[in-house]
PyMOL Python script that loads the backbone (N, CA, C, O; Angstrom):
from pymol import cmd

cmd.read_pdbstr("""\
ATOM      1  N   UNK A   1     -31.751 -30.996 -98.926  1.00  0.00           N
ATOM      2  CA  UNK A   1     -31.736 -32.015 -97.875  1.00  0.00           C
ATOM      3  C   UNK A   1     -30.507 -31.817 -96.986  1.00  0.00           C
ATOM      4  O   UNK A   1     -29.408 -31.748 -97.538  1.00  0.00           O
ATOM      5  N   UNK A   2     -30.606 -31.713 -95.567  1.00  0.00           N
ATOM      6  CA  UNK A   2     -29.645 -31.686 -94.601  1.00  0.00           C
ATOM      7  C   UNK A   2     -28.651 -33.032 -94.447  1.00  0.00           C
ATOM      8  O   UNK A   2     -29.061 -34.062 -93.913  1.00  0.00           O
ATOM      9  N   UNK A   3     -27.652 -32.928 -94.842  1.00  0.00           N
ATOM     10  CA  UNK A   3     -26.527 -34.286 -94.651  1.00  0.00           C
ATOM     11  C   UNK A   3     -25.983 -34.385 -93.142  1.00  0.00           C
ATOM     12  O   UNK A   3     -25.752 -35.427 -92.528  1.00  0.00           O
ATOM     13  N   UNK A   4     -25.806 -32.853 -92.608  1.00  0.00           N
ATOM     14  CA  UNK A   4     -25.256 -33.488 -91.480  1.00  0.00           C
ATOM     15  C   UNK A   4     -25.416 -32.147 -90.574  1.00  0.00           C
ATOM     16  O   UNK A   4     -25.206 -30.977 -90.893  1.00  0.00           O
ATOM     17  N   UNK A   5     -25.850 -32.689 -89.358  1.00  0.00           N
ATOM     18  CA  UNK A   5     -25.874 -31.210 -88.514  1.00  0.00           C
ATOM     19  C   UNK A   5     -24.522 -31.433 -87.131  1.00  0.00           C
ATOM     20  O   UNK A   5     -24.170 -32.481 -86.590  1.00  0.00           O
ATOM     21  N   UNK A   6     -24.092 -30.205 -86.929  1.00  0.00           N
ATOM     22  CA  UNK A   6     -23.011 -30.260 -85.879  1.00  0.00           C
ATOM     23  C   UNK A   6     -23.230 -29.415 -85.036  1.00  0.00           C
ATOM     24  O   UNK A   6     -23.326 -28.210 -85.268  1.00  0.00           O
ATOM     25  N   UNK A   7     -23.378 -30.177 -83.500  1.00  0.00           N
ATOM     26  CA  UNK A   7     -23.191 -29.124 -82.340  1.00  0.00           C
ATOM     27  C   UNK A   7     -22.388 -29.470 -81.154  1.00  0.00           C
ATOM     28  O   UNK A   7     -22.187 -30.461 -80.452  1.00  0.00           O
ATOM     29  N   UNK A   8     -21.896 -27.849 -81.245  1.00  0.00           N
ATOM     30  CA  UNK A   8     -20.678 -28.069 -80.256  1.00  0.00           C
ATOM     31  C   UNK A   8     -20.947 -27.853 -79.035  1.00  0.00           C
ATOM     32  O   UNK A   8     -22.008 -27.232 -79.096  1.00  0.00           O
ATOM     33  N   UNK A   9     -20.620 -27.984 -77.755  1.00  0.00           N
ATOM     34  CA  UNK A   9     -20.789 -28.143 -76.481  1.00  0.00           C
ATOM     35  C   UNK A   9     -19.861 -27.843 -75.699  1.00  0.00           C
ATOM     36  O   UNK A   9     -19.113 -28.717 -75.261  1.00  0.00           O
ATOM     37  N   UNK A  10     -19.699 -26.272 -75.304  1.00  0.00           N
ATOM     38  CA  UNK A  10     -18.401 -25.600 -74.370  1.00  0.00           C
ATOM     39  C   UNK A  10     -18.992 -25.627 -73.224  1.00  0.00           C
ATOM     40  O   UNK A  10     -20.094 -25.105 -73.056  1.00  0.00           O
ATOM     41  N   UNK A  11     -18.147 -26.416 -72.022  1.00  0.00           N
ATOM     42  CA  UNK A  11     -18.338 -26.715 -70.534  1.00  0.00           C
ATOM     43  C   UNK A  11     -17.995 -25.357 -70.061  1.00  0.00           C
ATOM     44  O   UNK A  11     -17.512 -24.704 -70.986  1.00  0.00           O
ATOM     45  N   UNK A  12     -18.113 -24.355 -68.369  1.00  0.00           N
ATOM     46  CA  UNK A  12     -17.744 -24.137 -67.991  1.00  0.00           C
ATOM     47  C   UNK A  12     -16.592 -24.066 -67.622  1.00  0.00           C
ATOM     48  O   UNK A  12     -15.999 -23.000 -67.454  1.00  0.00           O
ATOM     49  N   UNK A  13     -15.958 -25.545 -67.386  1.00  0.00           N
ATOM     50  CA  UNK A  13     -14.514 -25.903 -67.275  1.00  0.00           C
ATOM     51  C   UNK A  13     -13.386 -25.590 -68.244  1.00  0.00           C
ATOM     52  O   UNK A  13     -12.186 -25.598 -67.968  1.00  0.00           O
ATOM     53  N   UNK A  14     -14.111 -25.232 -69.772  1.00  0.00           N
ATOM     54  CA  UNK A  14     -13.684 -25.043 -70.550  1.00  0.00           C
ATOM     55  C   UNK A  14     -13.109 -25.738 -72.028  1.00  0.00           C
ATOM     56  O   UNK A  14     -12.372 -25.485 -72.980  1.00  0.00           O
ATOM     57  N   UNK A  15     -14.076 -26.877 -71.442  1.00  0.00           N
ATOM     58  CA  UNK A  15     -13.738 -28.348 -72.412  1.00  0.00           C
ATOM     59  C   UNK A  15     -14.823 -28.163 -73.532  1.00  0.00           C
ATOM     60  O   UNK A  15     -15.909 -27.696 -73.189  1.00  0.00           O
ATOM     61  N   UNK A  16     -14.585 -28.530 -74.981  1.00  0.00           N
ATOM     62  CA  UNK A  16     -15.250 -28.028 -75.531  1.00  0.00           C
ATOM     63  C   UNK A  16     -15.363 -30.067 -76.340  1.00  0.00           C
ATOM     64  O   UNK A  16     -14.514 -30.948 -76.480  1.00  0.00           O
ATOM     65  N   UNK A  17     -16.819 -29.984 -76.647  1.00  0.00           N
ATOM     66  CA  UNK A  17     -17.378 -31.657 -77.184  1.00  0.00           C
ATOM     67  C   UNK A  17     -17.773 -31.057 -78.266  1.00  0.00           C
ATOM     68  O   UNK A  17     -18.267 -29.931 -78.210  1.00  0.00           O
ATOM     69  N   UNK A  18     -17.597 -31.799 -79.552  1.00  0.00           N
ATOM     70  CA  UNK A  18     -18.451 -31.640 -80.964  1.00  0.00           C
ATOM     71  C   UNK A  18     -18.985 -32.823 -81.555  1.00  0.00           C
ATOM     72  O   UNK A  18     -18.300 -33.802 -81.852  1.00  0.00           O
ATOM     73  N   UNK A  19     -20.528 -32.695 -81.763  1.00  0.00           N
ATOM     74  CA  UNK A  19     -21.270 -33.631 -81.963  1.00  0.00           C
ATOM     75  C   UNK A  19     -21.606 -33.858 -83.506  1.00  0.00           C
ATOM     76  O   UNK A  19     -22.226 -32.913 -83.993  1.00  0.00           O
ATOM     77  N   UNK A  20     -21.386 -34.691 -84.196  1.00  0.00           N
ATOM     78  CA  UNK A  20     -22.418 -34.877 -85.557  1.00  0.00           C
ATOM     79  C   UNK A  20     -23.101 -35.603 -85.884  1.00  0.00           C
ATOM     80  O   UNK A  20     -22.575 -36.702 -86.060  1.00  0.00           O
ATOM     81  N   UNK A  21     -24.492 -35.533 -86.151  1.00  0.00           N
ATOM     82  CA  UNK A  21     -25.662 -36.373 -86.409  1.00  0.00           C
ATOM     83  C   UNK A  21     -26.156 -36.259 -87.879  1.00  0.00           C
ATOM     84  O   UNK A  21     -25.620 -35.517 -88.701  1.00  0.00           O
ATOM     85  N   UNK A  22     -27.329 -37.137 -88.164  1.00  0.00           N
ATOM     86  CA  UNK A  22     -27.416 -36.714 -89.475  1.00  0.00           C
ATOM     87  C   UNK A  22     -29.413 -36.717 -89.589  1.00  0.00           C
ATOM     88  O   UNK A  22     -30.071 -37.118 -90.549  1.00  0.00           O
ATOM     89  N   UNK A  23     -29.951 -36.131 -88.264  1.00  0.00           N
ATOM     90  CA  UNK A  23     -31.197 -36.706 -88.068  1.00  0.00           C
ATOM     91  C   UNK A  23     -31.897 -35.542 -87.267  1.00  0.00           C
ATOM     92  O   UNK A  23     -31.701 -35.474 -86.054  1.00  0.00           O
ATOM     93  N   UNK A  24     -32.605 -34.739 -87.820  1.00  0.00           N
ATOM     94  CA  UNK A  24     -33.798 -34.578 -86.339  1.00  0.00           C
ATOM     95  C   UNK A  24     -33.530 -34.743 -85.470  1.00  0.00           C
ATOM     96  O   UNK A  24     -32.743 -33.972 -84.920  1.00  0.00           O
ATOM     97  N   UNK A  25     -34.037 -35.871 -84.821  1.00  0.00           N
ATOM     98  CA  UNK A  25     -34.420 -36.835 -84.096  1.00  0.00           C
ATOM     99  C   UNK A  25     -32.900 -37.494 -83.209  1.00  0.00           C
ATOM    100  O   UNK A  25     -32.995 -37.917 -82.057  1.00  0.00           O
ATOM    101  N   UNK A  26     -31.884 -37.482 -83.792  1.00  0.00           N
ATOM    102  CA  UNK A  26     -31.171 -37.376 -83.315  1.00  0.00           C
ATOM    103  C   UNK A  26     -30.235 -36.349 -82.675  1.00  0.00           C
ATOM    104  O   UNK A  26     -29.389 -36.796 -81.900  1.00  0.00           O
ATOM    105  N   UNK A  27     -30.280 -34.797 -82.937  1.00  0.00           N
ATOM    106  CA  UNK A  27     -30.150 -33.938 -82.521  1.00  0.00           C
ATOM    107  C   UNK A  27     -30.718 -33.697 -81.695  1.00  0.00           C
ATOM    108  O   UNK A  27     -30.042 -33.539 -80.678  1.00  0.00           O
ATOM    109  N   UNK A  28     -32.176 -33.515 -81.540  1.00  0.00           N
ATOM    110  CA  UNK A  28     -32.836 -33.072 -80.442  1.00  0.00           C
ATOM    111  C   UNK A  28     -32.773 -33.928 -79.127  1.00  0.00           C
ATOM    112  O   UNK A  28     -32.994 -33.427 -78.025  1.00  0.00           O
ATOM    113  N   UNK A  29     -32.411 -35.442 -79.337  1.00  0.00           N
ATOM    114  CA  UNK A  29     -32.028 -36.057 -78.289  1.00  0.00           C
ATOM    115  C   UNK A  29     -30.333 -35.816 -77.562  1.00  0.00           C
ATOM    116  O   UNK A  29     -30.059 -36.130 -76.404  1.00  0.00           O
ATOM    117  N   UNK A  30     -29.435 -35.252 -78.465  1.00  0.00           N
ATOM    118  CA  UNK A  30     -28.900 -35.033 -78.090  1.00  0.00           C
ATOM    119  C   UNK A  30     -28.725 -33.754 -77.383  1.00  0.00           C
ATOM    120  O   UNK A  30     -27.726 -33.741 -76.664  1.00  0.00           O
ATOM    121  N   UNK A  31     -29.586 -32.429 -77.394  1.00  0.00           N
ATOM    122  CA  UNK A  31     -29.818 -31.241 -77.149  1.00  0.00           C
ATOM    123  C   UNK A  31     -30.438 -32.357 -75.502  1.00  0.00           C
ATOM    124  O   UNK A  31     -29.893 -32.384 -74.399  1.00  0.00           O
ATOM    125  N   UNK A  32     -31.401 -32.943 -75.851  1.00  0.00           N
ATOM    126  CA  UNK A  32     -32.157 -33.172 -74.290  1.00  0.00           C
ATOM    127  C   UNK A  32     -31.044 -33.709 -73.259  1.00  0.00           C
ATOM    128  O   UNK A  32     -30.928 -33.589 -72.040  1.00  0.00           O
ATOM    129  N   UNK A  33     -30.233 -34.383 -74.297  1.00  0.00           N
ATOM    130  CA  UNK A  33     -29.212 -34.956 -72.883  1.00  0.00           C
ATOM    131  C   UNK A  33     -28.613 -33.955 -72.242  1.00  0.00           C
ATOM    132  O   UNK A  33     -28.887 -33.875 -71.044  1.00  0.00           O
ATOM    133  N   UNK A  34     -27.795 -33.082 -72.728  1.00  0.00           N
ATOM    134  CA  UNK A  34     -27.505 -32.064 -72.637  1.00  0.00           C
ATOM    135  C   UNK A  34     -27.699 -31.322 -71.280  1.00  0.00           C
ATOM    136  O   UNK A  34     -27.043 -31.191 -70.246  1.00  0.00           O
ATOM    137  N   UNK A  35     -29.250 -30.773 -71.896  1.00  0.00           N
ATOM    138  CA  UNK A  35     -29.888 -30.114 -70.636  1.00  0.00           C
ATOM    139  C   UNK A  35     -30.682 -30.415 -69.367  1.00  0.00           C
ATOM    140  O   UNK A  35     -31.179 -29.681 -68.513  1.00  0.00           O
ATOM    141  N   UNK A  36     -30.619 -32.253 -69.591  1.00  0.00           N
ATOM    142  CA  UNK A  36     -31.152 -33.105 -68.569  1.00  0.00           C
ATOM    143  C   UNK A  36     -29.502 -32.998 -67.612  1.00  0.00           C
ATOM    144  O   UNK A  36     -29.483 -32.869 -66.388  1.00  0.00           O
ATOM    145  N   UNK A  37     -28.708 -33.052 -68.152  1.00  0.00           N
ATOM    146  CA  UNK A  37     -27.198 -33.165 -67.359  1.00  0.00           C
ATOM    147  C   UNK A  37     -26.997 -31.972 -66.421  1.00  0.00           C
ATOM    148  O   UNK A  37     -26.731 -31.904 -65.221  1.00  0.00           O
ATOM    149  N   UNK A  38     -27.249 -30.899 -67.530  1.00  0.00           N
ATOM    150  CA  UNK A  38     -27.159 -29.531 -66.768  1.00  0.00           C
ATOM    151  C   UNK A  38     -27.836 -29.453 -65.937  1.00  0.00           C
ATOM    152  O   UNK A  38     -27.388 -28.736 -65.042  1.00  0.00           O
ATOM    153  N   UNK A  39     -29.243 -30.065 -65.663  1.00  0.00           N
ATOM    154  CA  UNK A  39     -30.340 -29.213 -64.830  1.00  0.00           C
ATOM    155  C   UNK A  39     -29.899 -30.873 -62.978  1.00  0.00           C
ATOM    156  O   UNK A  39     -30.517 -30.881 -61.913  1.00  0.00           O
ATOM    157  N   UNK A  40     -29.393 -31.312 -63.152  1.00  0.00           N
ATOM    158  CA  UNK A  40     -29.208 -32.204 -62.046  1.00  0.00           C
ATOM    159  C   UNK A  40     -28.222 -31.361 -61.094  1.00  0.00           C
ATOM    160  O   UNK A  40     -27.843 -31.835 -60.023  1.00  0.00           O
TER     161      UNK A  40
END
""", "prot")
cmd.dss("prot")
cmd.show_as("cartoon", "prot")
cmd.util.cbc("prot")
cmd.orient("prot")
């Protein structure tokens, strides 16, 4: 069983965000925000 998944998020600018969830469902929403941000 997965306890906890982590993803990190390096900007262009060079700023780097680290995320931890403990869900599916919550990862993949966080992957969508992500690339809903990027694509504007």
């Amino acid at each position: 069983m997965i306890k906890r998944i982590t993803i990190s998020v390096e900007e262009d600018s060079g700023s780097t965000m680290q995320h931890t969830v403990s869900t599916r469902e919550e990862a993949l929403a966080l992957i969508d925000r992500y690339f809903k941000e990027e694509s504007v």
